[in-house]
N, CA, C and O atoms as a Maestro MAE file, in Angstrom:
{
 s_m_m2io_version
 :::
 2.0.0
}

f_m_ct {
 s_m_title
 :::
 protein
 m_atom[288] {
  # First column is atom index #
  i_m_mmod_type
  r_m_x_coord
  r_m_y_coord
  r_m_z_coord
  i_m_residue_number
  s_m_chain_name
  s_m_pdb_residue_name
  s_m_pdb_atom_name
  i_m_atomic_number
  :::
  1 25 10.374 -2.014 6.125 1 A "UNK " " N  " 7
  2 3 9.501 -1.558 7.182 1 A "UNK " " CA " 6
  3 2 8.086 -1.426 6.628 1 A "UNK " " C  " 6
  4 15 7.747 -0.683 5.707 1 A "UNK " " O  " 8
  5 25 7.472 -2.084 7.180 2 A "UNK " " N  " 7
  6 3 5.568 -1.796 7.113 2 A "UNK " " CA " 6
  7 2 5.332 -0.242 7.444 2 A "UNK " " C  " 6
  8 15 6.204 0.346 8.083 2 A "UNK " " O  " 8
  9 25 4.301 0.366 7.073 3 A "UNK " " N  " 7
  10 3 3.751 1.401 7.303 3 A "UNK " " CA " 6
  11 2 3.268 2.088 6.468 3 A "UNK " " C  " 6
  12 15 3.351 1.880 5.257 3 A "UNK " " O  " 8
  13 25 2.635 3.099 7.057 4 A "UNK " " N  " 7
  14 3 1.632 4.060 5.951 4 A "UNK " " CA " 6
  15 2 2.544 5.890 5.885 4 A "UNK " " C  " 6
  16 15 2.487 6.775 6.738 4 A "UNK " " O  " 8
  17 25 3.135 5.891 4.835 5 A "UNK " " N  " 7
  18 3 3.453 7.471 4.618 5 A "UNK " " CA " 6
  19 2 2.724 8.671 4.962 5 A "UNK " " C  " 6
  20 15 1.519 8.790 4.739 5 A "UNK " " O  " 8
  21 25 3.286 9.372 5.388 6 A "UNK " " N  " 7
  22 3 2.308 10.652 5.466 6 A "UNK " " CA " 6
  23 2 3.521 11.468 6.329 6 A "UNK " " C  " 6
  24 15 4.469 11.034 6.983 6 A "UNK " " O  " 8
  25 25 2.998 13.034 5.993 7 A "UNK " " N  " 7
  26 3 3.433 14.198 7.072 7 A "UNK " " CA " 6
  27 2 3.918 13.792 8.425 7 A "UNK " " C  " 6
  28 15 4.882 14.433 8.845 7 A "UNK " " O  " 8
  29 25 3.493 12.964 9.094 8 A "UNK " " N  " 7
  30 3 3.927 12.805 10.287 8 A "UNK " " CA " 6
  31 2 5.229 11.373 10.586 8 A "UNK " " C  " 6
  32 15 6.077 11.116 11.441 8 A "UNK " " O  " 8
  33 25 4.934 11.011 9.851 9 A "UNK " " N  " 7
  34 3 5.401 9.149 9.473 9 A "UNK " " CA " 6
  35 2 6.742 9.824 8.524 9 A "UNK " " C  " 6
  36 15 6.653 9.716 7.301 9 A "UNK " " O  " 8
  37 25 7.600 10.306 8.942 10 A "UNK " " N  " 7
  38 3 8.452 10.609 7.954 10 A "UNK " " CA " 6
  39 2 9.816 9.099 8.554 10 A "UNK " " C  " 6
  40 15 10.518 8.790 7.591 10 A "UNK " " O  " 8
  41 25 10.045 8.575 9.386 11 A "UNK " " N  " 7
  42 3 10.818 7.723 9.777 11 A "UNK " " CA " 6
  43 2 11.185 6.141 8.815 11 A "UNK " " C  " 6
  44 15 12.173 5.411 8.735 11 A "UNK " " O  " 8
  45 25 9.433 6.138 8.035 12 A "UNK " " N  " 7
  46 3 9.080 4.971 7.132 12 A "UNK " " CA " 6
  47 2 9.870 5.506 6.047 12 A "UNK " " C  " 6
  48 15 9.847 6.582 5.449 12 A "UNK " " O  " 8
  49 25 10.923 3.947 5.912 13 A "UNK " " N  " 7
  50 3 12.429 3.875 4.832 13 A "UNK " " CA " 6
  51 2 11.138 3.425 3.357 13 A "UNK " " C  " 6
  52 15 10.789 2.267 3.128 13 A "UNK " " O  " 8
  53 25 10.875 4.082 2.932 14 A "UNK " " N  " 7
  54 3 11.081 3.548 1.120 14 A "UNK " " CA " 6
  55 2 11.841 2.638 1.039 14 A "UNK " " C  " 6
  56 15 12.872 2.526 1.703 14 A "UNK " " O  " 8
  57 25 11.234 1.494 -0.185 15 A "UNK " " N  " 7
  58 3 11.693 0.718 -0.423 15 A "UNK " " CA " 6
  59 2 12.955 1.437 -2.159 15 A "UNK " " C  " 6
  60 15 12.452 2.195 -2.989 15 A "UNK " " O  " 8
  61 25 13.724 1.192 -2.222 16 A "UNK " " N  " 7
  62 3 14.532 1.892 -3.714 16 A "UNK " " CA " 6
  63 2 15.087 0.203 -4.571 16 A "UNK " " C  " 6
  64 15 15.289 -0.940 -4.160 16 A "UNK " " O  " 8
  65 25 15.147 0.804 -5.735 17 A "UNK " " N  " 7
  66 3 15.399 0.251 -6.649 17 A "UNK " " CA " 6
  67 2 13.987 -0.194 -7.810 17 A "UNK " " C  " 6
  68 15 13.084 0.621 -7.997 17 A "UNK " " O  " 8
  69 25 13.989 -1.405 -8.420 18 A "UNK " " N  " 7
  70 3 12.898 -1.606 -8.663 18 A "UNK " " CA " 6
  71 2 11.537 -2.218 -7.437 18 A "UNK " " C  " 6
  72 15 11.605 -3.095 -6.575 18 A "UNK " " O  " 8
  73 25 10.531 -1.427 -7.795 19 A "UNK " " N  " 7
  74 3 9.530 -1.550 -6.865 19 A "UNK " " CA " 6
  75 2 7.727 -1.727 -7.769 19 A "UNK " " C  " 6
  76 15 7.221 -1.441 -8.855 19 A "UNK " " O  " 8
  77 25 7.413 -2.237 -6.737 20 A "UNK " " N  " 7
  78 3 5.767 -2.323 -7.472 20 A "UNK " " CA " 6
  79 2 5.086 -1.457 -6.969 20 A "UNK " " C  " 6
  80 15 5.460 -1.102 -5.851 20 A "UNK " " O  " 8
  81 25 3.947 -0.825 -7.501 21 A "UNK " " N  " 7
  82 3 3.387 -0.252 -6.946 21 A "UNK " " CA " 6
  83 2 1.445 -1.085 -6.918 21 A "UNK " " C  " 6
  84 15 1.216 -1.844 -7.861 21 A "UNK " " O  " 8
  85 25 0.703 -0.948 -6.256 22 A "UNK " " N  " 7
  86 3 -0.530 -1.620 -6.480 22 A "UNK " " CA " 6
  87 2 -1.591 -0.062 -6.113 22 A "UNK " " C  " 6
  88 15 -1.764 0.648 -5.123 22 A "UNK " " O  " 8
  89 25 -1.916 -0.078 -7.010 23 A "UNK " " N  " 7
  90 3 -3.353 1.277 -6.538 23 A "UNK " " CA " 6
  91 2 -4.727 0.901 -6.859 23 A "UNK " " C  " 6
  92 15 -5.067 0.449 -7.952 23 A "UNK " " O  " 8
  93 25 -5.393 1.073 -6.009 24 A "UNK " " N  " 7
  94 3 -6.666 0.777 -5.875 24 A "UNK " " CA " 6
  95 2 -7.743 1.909 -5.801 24 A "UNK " " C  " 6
  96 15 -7.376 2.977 -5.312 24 A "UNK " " O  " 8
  97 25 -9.267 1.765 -6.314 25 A "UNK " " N  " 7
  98 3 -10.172 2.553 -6.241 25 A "UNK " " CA " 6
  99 2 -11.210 1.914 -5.585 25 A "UNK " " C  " 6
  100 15 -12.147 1.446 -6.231 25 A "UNK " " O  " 8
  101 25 -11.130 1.800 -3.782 26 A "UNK " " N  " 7
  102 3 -12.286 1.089 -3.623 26 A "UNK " " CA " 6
  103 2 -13.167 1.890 -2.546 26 A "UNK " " C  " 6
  104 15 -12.845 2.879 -1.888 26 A "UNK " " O  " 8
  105 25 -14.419 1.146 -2.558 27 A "UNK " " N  " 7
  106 3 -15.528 2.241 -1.383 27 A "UNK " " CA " 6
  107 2 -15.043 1.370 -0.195 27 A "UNK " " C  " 6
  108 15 -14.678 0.202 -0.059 27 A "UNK " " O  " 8
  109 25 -15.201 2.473 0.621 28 A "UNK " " N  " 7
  110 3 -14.983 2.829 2.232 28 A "UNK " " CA " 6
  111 2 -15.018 1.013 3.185 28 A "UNK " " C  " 6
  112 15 -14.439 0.582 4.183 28 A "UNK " " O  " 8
  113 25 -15.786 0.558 2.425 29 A "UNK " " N  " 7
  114 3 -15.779 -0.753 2.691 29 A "UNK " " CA " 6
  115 2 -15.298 -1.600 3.081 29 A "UNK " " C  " 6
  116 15 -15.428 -2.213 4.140 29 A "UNK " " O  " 8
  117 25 -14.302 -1.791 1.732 30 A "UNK " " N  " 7
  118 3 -12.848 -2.015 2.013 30 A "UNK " " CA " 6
  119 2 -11.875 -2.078 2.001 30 A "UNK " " C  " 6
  120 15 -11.121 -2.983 1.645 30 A "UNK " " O  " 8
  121 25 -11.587 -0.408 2.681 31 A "UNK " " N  " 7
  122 3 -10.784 0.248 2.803 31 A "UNK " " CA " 6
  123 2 -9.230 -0.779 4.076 31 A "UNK " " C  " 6
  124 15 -8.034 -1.014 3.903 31 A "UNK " " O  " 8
  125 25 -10.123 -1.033 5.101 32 A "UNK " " N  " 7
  126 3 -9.194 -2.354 6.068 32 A "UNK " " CA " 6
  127 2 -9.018 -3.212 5.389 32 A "UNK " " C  " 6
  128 15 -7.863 -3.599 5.208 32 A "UNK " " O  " 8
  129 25 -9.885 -3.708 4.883 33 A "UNK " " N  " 7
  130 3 -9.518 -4.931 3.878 33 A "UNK " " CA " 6
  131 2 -8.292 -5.188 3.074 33 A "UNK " " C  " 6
  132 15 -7.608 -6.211 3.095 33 A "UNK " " O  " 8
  133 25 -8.129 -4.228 2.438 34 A "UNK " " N  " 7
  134 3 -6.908 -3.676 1.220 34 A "UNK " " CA " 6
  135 2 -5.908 -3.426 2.400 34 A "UNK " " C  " 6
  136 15 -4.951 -4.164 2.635 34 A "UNK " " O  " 8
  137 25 -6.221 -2.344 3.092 35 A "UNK " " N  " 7
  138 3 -5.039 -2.081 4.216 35 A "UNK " " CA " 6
  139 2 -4.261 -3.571 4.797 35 A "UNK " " C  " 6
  140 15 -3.196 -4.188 4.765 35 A "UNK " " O  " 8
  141 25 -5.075 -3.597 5.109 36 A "UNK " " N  " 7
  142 3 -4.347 -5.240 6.135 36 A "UNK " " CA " 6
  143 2 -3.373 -6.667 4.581 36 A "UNK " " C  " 6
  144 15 -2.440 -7.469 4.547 36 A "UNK " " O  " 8
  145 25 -4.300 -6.196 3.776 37 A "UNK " " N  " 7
  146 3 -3.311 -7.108 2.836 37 A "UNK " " CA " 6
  147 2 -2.238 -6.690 2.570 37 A "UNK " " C  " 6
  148 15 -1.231 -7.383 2.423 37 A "UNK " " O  " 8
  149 25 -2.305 -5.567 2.477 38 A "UNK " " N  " 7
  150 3 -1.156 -4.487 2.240 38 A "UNK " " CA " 6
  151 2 -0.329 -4.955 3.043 38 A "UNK " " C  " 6
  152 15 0.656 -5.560 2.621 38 A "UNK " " O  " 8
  153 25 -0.622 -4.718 4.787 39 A "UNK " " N  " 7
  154 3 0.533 -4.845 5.195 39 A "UNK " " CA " 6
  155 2 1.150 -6.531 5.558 39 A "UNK " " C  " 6
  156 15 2.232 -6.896 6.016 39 A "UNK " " O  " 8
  157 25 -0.005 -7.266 5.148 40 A "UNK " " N  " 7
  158 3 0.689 -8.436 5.920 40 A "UNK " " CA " 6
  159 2 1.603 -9.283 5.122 40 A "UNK " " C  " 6
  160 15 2.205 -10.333 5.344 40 A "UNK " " O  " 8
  161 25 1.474 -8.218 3.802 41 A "UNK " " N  " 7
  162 3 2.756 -8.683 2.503 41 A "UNK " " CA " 6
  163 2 3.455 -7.914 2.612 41 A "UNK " " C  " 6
  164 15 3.828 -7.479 1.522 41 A "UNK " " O  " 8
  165 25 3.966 -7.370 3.594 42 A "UNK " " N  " 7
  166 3 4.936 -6.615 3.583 42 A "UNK " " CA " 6
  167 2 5.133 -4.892 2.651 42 A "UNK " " C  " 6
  168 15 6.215 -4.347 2.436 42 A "UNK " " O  " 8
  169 25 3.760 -4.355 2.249 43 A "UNK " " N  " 7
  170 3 3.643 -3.555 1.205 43 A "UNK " " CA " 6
  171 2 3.530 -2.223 2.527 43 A "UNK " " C  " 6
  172 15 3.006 -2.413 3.625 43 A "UNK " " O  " 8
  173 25 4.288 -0.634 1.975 44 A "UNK " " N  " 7
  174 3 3.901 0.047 2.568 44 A "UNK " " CA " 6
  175 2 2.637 1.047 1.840 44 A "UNK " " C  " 6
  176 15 2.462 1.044 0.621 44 A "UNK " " O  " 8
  177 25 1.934 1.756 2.642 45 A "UNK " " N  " 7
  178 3 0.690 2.410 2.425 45 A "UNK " " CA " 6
  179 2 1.117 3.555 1.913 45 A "UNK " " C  " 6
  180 15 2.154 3.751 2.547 45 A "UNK " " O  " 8
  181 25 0.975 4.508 1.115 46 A "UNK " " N  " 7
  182 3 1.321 5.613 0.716 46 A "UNK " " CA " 6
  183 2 0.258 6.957 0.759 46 A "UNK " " C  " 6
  184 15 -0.867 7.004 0.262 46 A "UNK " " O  " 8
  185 25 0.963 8.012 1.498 47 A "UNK " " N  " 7
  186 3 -0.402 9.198 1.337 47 A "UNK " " CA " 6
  187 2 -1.324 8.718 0.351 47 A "UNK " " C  " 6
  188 15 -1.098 7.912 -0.551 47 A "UNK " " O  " 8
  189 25 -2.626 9.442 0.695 48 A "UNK " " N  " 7
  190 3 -3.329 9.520 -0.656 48 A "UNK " " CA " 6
  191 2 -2.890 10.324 -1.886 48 A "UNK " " C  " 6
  192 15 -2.493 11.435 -1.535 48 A "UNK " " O  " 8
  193 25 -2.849 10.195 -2.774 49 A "UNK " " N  " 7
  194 3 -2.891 11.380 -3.785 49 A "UNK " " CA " 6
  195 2 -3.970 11.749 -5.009 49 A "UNK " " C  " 6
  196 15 -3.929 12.374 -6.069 49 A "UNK " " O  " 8
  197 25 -4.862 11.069 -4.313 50 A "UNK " " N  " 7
  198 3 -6.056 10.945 -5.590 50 A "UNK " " CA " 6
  199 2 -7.447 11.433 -4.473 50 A "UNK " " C  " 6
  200 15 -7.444 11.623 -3.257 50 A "UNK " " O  " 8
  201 25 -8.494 11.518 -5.432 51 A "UNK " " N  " 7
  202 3 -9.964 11.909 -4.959 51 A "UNK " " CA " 6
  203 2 -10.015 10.622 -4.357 51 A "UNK " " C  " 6
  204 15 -9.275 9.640 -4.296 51 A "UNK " " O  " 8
  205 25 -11.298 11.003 -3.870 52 A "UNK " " N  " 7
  206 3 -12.335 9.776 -3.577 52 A "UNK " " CA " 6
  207 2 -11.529 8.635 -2.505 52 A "UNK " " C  " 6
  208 15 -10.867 8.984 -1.528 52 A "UNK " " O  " 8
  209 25 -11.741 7.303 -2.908 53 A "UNK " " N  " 7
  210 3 -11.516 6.280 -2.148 53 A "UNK " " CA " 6
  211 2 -10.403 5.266 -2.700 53 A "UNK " " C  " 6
  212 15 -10.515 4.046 -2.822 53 A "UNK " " O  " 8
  213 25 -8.921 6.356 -3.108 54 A "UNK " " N  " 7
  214 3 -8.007 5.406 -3.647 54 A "UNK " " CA " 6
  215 2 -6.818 5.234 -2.960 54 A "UNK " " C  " 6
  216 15 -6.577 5.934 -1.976 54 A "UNK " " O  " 8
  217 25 -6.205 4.567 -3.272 55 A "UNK " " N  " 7
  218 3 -5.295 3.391 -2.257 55 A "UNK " " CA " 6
  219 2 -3.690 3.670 -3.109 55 A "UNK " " C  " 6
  220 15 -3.860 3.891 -4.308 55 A "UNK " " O  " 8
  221 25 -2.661 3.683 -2.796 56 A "UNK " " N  " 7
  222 3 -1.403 3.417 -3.273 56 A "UNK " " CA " 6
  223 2 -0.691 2.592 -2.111 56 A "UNK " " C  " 6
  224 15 -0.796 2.938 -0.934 56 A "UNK " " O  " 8
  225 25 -0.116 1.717 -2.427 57 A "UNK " " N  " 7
  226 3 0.628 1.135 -1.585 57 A "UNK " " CA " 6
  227 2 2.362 0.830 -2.916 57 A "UNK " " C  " 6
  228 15 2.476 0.891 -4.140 57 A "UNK " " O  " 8
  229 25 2.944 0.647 -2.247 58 A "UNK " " N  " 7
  230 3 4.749 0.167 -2.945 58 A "UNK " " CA " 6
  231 2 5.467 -1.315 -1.926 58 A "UNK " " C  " 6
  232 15 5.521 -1.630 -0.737 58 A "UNK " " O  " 8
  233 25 5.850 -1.801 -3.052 59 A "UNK " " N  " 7
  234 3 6.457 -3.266 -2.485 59 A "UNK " " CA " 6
  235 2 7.714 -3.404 -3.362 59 A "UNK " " C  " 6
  236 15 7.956 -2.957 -4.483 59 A "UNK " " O  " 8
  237 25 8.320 -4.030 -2.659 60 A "UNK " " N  " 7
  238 3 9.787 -4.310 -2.934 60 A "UNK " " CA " 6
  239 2 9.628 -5.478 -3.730 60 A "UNK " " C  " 6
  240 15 10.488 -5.470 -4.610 60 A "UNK " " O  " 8
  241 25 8.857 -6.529 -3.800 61 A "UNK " " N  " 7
  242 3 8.516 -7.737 -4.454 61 A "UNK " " CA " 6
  243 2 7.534 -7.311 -5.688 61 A "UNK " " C  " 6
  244 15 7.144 -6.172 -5.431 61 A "UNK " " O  " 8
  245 25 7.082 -7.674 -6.686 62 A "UNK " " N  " 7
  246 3 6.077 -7.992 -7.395 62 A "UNK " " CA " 6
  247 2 5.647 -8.870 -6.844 62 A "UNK " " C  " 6
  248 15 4.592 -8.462 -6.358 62 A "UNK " " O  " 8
  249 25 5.856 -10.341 -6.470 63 A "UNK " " N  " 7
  250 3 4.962 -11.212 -5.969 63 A "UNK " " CA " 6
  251 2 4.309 -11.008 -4.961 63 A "UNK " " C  " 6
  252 15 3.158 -11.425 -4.832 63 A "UNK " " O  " 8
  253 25 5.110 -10.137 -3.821 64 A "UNK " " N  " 7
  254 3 3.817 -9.259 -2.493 64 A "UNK " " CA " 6
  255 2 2.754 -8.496 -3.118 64 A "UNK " " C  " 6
  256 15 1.588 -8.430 -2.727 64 A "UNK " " O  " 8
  257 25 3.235 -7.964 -4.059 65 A "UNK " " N  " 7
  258 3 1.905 -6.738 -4.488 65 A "UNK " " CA " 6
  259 2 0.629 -7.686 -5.052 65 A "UNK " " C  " 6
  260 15 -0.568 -7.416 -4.957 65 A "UNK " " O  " 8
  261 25 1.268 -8.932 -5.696 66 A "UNK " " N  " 7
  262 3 0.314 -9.556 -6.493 66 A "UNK " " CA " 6
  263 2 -0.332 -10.445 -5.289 66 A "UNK " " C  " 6
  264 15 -1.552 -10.351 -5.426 66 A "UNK " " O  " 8
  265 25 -0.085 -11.109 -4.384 67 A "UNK " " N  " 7
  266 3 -0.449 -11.439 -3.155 67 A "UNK " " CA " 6
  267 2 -1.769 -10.991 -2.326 67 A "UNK " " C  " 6
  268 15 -2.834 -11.490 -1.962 67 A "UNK " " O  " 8
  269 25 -0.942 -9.525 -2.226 68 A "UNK " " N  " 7
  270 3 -1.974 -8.402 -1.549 68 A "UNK " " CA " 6
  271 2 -2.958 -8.516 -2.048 68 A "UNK " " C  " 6
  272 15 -3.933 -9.018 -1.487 68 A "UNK " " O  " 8
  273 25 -2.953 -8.046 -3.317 69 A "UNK " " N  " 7
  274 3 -4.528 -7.875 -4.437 69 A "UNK " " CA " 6
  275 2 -5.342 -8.937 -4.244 69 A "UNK " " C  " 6
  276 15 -6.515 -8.807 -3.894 69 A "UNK " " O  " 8
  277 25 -4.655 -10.305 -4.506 70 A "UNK " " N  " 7
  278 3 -5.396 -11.925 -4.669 70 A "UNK " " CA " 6
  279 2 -6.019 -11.642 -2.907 70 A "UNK " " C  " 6
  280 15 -7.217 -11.358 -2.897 70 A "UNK " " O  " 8
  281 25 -5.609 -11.673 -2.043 71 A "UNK " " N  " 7
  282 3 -5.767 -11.630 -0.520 71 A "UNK " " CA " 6
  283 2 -6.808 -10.961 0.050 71 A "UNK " " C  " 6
  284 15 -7.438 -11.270 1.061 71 A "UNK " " O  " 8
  285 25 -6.997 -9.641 -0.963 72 A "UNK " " N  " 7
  286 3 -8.007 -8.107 -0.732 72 A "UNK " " CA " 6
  287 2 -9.326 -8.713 -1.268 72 A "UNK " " C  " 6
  288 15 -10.347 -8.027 -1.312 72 A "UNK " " O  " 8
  :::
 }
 m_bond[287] {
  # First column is bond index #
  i_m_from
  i_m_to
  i_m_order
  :::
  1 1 2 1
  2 2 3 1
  3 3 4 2
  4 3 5 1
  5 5 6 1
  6 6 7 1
  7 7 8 2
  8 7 9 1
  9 9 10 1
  10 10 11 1
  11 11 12 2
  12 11 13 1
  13 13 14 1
  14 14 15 1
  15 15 16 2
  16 15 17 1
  17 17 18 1
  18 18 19 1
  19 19 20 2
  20 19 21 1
  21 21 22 1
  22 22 23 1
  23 23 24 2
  24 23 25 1
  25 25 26 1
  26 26 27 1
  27 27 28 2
  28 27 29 1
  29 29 30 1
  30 30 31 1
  31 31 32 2
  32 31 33 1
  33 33 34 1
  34 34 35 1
  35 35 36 2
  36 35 37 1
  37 37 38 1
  38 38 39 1
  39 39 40 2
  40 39 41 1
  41 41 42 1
  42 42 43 1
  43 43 44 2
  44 43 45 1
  45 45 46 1
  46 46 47 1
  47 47 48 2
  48 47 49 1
  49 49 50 1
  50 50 51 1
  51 51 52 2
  52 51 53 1
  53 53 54 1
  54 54 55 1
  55 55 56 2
  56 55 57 1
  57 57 58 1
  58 58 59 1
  59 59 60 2
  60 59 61 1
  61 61 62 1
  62 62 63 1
  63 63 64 2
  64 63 65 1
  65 65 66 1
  66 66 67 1
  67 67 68 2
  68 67 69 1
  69 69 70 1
  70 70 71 1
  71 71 72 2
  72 71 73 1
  73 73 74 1
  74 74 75 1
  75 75 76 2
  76 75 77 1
  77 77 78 1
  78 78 79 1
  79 79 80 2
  80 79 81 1
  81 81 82 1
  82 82 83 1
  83 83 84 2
  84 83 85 1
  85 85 86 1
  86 86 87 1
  87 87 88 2
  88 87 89 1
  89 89 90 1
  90 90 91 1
  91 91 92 2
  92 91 93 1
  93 93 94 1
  94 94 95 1
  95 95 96 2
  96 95 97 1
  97 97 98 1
  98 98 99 1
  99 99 100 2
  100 99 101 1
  101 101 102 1
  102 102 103 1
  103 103 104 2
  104 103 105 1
  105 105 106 1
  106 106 107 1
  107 107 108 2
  108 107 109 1
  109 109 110 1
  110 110 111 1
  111 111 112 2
  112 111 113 1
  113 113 114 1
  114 114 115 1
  115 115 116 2
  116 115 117 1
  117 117 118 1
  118 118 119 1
  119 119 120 2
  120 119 121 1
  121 121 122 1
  122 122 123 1
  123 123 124 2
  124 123 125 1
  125 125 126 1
  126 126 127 1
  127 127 128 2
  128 127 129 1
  129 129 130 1
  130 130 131 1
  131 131 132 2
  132 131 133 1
  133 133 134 1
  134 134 135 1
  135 135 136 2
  136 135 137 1
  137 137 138 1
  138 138 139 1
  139 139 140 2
  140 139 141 1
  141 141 142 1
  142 142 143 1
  143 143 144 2
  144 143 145 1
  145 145 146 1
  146 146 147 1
  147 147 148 2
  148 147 149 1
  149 149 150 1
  150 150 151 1
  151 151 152 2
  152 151 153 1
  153 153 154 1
  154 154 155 1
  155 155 156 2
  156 155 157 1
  157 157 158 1
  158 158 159 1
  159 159 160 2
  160 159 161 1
  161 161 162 1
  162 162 163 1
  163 163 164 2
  164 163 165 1
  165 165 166 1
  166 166 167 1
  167 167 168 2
  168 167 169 1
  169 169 170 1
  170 170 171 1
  171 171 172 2
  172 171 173 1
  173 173 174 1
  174 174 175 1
  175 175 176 2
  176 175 177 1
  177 177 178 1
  178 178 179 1
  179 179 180 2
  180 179 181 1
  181 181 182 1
  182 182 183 1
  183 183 184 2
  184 183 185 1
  185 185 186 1
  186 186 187 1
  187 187 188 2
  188 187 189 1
  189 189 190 1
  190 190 191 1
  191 191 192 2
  192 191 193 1
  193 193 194 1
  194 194 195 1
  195 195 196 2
  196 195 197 1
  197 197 198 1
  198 198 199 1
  199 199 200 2
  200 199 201 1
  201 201 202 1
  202 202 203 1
  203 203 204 2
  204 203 205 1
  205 205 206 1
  206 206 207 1
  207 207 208 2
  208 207 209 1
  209 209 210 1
  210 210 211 1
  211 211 212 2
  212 211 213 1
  213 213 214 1
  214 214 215 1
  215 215 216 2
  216 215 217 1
  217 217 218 1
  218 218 219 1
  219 219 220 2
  220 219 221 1
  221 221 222 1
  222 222 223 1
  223 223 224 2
  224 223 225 1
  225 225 226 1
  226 226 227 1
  227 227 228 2
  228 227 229 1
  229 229 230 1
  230 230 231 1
  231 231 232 2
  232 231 233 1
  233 233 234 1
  234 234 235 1
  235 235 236 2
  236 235 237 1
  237 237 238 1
  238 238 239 1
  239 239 240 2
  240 239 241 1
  241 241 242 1
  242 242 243 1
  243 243 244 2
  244 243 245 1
  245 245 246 1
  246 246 247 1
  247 247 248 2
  248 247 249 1
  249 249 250 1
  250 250 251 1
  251 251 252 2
  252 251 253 1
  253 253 254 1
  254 254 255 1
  255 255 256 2
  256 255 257 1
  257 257 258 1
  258 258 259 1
  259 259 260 2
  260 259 261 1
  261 261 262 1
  262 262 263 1
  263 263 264 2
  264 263 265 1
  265 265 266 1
  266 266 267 1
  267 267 268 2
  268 267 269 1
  269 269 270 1
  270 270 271 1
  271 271 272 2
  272 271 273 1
  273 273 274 1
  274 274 275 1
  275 275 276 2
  276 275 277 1
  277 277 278 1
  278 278 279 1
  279 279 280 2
  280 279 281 1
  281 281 282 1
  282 282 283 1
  283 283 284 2
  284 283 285 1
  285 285 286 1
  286 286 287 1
  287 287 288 2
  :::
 }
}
């Protein structure tokens, strides 16, 4: 399942087993940018857990995560 984690979004299945994770530090910019690669590889969005303007997303593939990034 695509989606972004958070408090309210509790329905979004985690992916289990081995997984990638891709985290990013980018300005506000592009913030959609990253998002949309994220999801159109199938990667879900994860709360924030950092300052500023950083990104976690998790994929069931390594080759989606590496995708996403090349794509962003």
């Amino acid at each position: 399942m695509i989606g972004t984690v958070n408090e309210s979004a509790e329905s979004v299945v985690l992916p289990r087993g081995v997984v990638t994770f891709l985290l990013t530090d980018v300005t506000d910019v592009t913030w959609e940018i990253i998002g949309a690669a994220v999801s159109v590889h199938e990667g879900i969005r994860l709360e924030e857990q950092g300052e500023g303007n950083s990104m976690m997303a998790v994929f069931e593939r390594a080759s989606n995560a590496v995708a996403a990034a090349v794509d962003a």
